[in-house]
C-alpha positions in Angstrom: 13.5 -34.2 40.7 14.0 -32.0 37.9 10.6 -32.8 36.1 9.3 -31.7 39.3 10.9 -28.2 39.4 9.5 -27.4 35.9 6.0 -26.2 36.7 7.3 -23.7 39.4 9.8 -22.2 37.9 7.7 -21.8 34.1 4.5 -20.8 37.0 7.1 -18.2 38.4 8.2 -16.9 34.8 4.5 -16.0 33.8 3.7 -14.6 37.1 6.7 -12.2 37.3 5.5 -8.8 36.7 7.9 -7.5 33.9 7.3 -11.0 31.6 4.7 -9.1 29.5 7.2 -6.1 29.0 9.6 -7.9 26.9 9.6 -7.9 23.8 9.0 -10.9 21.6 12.3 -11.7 19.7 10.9 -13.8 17.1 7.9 -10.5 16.0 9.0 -8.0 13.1 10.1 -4.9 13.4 7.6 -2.2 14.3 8.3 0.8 12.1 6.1 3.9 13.0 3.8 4.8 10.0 3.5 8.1 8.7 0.3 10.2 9.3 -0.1 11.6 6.0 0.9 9.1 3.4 -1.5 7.6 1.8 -1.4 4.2 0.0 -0.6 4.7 -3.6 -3.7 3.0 -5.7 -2.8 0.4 -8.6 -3.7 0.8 -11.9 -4.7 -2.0 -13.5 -5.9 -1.2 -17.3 -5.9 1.5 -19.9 -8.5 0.7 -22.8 -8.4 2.9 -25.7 -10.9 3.1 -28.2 -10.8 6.2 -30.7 -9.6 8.9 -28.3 -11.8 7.9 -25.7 -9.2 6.2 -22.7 -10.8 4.5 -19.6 -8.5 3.3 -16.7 -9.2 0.7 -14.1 -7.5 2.0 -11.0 -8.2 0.0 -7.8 -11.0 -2.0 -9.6 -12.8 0.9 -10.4 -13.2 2.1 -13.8 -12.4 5.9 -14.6 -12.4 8.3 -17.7 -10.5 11.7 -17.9 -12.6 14.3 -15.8 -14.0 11.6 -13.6 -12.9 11.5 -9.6 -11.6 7.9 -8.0 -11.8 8.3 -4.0 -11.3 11.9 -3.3 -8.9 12.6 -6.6 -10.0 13.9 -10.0 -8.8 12.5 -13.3 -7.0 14.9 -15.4 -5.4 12.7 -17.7 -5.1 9.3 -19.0 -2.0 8.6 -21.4 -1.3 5.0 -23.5 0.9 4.0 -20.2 0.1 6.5 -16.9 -3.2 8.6 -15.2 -2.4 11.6 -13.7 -4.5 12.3 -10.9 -5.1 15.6 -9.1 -6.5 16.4 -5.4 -6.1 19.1 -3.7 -2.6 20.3 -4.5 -1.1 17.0 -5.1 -0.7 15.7 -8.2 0.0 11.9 -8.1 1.2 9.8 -11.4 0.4 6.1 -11.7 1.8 4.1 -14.0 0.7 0.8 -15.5 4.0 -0.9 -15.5 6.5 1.3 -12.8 9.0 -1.2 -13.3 9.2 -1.2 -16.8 11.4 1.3 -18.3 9.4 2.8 -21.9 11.1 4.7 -24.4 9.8 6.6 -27.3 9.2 4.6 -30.5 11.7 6.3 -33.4 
């Protein structure tokens, strides 16, 4: 008797108007992205050879002066590249999680 009440009841459930509404319980939190930030390139390598420095920054390789996307490059140190567009000036680093210090 039972096995026959399944099928109307779950073709009752999906019918019912509000079912698409809910939410699913078991999806991840939605959290509203921000318009203007943009995602925050990696850089990969600094090669130094004389005191010429390239820098591999989202598989792309860059020198000082040289633009990656819509950014120029206006400096590449022994561990960061500072890039400049617009008015922002962003600073990646090659290890963020490591702390440096100066060598005495």
């Amino acid at each position: 008797m039972v096995a026959r009440m399944i099928p109307p009841v779950l073709l009752a459930l999906v019918s019912f108007p509000g079912y698409a509404a809910l939410p699913d319980p078991t999806a991840p939190p939605v959290v509203a992205a921000a318009t203007e930030a943009r995602p925050v390139p990696a850089l990969t390598a600094i090669r130094s050879s004389g005191t010429h420095r390239i820098a591999i920054i989202g598989g792309q390789v860059v020198k000082t002066g040289g633009r990656y996307q819509d950014a120029r490059v206006v400096r590449i140190g022994e561990t960061e590249v500072v890039l400049h567009r617009g008015g922002e000036t962003t600073v990646l680093k090659l290890h963020p999680e490591a702390e440096t210090r100066p060598r005495r």
